[in-house]
C-alpha positions in Angstrom: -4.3 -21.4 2.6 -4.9 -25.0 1.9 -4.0 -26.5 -1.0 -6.9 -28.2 -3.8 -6.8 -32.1 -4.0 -5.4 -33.0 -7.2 -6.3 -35.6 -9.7 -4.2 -38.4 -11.6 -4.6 -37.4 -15.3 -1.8 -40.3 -16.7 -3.3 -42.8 -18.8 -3.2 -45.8 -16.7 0.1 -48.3 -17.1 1.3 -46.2 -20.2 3.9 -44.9 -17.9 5.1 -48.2 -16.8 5.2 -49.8 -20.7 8.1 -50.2 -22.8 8.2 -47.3 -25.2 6.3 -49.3 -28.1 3.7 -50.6 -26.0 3.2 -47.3 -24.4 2.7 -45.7 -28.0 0.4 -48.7 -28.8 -1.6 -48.7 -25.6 -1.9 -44.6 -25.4 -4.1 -45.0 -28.6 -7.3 -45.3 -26.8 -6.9 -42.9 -24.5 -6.6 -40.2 -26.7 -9.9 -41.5 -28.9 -11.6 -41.1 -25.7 -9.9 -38.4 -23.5 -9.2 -35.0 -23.7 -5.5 -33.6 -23.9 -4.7 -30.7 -22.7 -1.9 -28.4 -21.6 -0.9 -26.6 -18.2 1.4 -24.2 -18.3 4.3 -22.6 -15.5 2.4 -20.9 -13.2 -1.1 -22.3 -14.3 -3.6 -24.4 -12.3 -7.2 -25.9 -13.6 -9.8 -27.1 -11.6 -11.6 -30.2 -13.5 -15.3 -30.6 -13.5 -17.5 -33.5 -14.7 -21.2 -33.1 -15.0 -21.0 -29.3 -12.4 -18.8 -31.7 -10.0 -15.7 -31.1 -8.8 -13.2 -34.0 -8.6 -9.9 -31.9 -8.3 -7.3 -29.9 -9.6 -4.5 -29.9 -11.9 -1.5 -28.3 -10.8 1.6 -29.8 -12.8 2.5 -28.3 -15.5 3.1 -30.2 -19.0 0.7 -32.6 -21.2 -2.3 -34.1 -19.1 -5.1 -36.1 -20.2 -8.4 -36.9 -18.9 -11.4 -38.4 -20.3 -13.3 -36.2 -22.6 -16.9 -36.7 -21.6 -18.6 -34.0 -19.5 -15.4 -32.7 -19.0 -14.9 -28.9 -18.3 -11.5 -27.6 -17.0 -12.0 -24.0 -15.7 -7.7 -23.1 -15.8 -6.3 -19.8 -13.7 -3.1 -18.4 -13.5 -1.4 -18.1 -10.8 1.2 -15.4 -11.5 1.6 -12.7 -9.2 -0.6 -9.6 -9.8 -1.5 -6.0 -8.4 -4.5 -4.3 -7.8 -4.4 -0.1 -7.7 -6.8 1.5 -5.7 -6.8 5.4 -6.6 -8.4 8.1 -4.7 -10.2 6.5 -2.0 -12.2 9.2 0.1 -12.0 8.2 3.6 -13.0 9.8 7.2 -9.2 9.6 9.8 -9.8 9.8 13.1 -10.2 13.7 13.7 -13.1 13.6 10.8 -11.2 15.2 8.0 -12.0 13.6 4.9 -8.5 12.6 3.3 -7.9 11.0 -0.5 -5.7 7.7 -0.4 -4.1 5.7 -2.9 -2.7 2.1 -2.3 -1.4 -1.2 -3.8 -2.0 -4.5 -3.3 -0.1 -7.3 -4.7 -1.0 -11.0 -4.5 -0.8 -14.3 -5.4 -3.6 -16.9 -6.4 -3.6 -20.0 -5.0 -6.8 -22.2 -5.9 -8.3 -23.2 -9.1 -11.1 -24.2 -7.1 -11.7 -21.2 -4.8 -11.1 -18.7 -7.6 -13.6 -20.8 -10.3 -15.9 -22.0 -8.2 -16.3 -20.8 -4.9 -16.1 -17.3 -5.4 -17.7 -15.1 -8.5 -15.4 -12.8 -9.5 -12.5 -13.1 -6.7 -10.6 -10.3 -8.3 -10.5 -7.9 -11.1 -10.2 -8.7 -14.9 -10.5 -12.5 -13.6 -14.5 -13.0 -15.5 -14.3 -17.0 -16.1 -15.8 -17.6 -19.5 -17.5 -21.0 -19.1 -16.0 -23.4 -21.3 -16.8 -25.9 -24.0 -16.1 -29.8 -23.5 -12.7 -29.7 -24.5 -11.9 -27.7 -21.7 -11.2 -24.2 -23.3 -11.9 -21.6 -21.1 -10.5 -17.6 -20.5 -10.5 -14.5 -18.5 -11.7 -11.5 -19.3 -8.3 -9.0 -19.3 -7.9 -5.4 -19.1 -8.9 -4.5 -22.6 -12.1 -6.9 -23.2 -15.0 -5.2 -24.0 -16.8 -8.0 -22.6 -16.0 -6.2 -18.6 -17.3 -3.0 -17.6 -16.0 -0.3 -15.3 -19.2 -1.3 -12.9 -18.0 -5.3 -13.0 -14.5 -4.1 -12.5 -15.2 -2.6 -9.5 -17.6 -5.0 -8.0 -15.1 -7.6 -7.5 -14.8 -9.4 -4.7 -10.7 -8.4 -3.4 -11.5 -4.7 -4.4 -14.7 -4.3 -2.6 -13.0 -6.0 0.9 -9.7 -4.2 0.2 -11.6 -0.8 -0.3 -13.5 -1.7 3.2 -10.3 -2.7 4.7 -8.4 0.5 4.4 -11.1 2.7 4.8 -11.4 1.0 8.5 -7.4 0.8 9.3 -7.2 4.4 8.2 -10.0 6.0 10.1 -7.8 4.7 13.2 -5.3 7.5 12.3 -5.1 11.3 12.2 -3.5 12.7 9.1 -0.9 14.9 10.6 0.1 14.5 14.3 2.7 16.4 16.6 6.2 14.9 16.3 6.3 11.3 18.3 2.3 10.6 17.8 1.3 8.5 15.1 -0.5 9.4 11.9 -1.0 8.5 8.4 1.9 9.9 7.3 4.4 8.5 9.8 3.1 5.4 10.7 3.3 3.5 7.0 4.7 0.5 8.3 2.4 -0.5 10.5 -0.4 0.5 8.6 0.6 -1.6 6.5 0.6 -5.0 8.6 -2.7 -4.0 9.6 -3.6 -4.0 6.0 -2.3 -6.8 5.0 -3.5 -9.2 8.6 -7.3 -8.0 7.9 -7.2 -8.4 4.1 -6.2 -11.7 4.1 -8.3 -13.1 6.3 -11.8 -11.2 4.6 -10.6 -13.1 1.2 -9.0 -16.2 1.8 -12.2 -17.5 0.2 -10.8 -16.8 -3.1 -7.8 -18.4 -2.6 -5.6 -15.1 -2.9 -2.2 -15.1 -1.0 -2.1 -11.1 -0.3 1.9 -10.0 -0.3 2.1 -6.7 0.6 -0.9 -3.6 1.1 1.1 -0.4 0.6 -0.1 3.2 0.7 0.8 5.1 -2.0 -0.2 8.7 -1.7 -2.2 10.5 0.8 -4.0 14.3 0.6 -6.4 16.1 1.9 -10.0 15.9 -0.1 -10.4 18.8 -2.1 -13.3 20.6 -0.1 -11.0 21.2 3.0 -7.2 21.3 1.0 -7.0 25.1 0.9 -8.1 25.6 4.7 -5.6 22.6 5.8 -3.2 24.0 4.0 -3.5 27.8 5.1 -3.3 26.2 8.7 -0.1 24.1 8.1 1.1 27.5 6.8 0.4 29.2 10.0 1.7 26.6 12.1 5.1 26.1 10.5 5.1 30.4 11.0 4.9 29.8 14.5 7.0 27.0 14.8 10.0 29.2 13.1 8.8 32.0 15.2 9.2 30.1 18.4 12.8 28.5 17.2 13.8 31.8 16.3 13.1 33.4 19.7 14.5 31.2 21.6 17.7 31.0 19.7 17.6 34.6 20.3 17.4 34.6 23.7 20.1 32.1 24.4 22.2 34.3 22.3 21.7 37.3 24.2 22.2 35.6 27.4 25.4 34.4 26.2 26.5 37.5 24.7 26.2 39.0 28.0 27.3 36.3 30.1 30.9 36.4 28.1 31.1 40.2 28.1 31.1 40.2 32.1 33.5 37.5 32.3 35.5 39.1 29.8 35.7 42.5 31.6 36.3 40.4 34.6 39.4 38.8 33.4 40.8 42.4 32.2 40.3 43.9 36.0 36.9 45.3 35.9 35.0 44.3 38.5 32.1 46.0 38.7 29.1 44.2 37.1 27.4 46.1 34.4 25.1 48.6 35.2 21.4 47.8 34.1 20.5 50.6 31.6 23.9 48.6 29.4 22.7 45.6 29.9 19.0 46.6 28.5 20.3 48.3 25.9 22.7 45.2 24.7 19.8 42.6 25.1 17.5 45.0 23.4 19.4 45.4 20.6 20.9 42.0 20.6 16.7 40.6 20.3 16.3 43.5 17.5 18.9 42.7 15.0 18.4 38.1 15.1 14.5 38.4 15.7 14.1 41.0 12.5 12.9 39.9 9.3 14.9 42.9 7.2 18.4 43.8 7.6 19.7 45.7 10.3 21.1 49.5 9.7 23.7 50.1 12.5 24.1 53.4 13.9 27.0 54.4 15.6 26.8 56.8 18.3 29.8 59.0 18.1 28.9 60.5 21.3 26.9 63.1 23.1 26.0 66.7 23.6 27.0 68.2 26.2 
C-alpha cells in the first residue's frame, strides 16, 4: 500500500529562530493559521477549497493556514470486523452458516476520506467546519443505521470473498481430503490474498481472515446430522469387526501352536475350530454382556 504525500505544516523559519524570536515571529501565524493536534496512531488528510494537497501523519502540534481549510483526521489503530452467520453454498450444494473475523489496519487518510465512501463500518466521516473538526460515527451513534452498517465497503467485499473461497470446499470430507473443517489454514490465506487486493482502495492493511464457527443451515441440520449419526455407527461397526476377526484368528492361531508345543500334533478338527471362532465373534461383536454356559458334558 502506498503511502499519502505529506505536507509541511511548521511555520516557516520559527524552527530555525532563537527561542525569543521564534515566540515573536510565531505570532502571525497563529492570527492567520489554524492549530491543530494529531494524535498516536492518527492521520488527516488536508483539504483546501475540495483539493487535496496532502496528509498529515506526525503526531504532536501542527499548523496550517486557516482559510478554506478542512482536515478530514482517521485513526489508524487496528480494528476487527465480525461477520456472523453467513449463509453460503460449499461445493457439494449444502447450504452451511459461517462466522469469521477480520482484523486490519488503516493506512490512508486520503483513500479512507476521500477515495472511498464508507471504506468500513462505523467509519461515517462527518464533514467538517473550517477549523478542521471532524468525527466518525462509532458503534453507538444514532446517526448509523443497521442498513449503512452493512453497506460498507470492507463488509460487502469481505462477505463476497468468503462466500467464493468457501464454496471451493465441502463441509465434511473423508479423512486426508480437504474441507471446511480441516483445511482452516489455508482457507485462510486465501482469505486474506483476495480481500486485500478487492480493498486496497480504502487503504486497509487486512492482518488476518479467520473462520470462526461453521454449521450446517438450519433447514438440512437434523438430516446432516442423522447421517453423521449413521455413519460414525458404521464406522464403529466396521472397527469392531475387524478387531474381532483378528482376535479370533489369533486366538486360534496360539491355541494350535500351544497344543503343538505340549505334543499334540494333530491340527484341530473343524467342527472345534467353528465353534471357537463362532463363539469368539459372539461374545466381542455383542452389544449386551455375554452369559457363559458351561457344558458339563453329555448324554450318553
Amino acid at each position: 500500500l502506498a503511502p499519502d504525500p505529506t505536507i509541511d505544516t511548521t511555520c516557516p523559519g520559527c524552527l530555525s529562530a532563537p527561542p525569543l524570536l521564534a515566540l515573536l515571529g510565531s505570532i502571525p501565524c497563529l492570527l492567520c493559521s489554524s492549530v491543530f493536534t494529531i494524535n498516536e496512531r492518527e492521520h488527516a488528510a488536508a483539504m483546501y477549497c475540495g483539493k487535496y494537497v496532502g496528509s498529515v501523519q506526525s503526531p504532536g502540534l501542527h499548523c496550517l493556514p486557516g482559510c478554506c481549510l478542512q482536515l478530514r483526521k482517521l485513526s489508524t489503530a487496528t480494528r476487527t470486523m465480525s461477520m456472523k452467520g453467513l449463509k453460503v453454498v460449499d461445493s457439494r450444494g449444502n447450504p452451511v452458516l459461517v462466522s469469521a473475523v477480520v482484523t486490519f489496519e488503516p493506512t490512508s487518510a486520503k483513500k479512507a476520506r476521500i477515495d472511498v465512501l464508507n471504506p468500513w463500518p462505523h467509519s461515517a466521516w462527518v464533514p467538517s467546519t473550517w477549523l478542521g473538526r471532524e468525527d466518525e460515527y462509532d458503534i453507538g451513534s444514532t446517526m448509523m443505521t443497521s442498513n449503512h452498517q452493512s453497506s460498507s465497503f470492507l463488509q460487502l467485499q469481505a462477505e463476497a470473498v468468503l462466500k467464493q473461497v468457501t464454496s471451493q470446499f465441502p463441509y465434511e470430507a473423508p479423512p486426508g481430503e480437504p474441507s471446511l473443517q480441516t483445511e482452516g489454514v489455508h482457507i485462510s490465506s486465501q482469505l486474506i490474498f483476495k480481500l486485500q487486493s478487492r480493498v486496497y482502495l480504502t487503504g486497509a492493511r487486512i492482518l488476518s481472515f479467520d473462520l470462526v464457527d461453521l454449521s450446517y443451515a438450519p433447514e438440512i441440520a437434523q438430516a446432516m446430522l442423522v447421517r453423521q449419526q449413521a455413519a460414525a455407527r458404521v464406522d464403529a461397526r466396521t472397527l469392531l469387526v475387524n478387531a474381532a476377526v483378528d482376535m479370533t484368528a489369533s486366538a486360534v492361531t496360539n491355541l494350535e501352536e500351544k497344543l503343538n508345543r505340549d505334543g499334540r500334533h494333530e491340527p484341530l478338527p473343524d467342527s472345534v475350530r467353528d465353534r471357537i471362532c463362532t463363539n469368539l465373534l459372539t461374545v466381542v461383536c455383542s452389544n449386551e454382556a455375554v452369559t457363559p454356559m458351561i457344558n458339563v458334558g453329555s448324554k450318553e
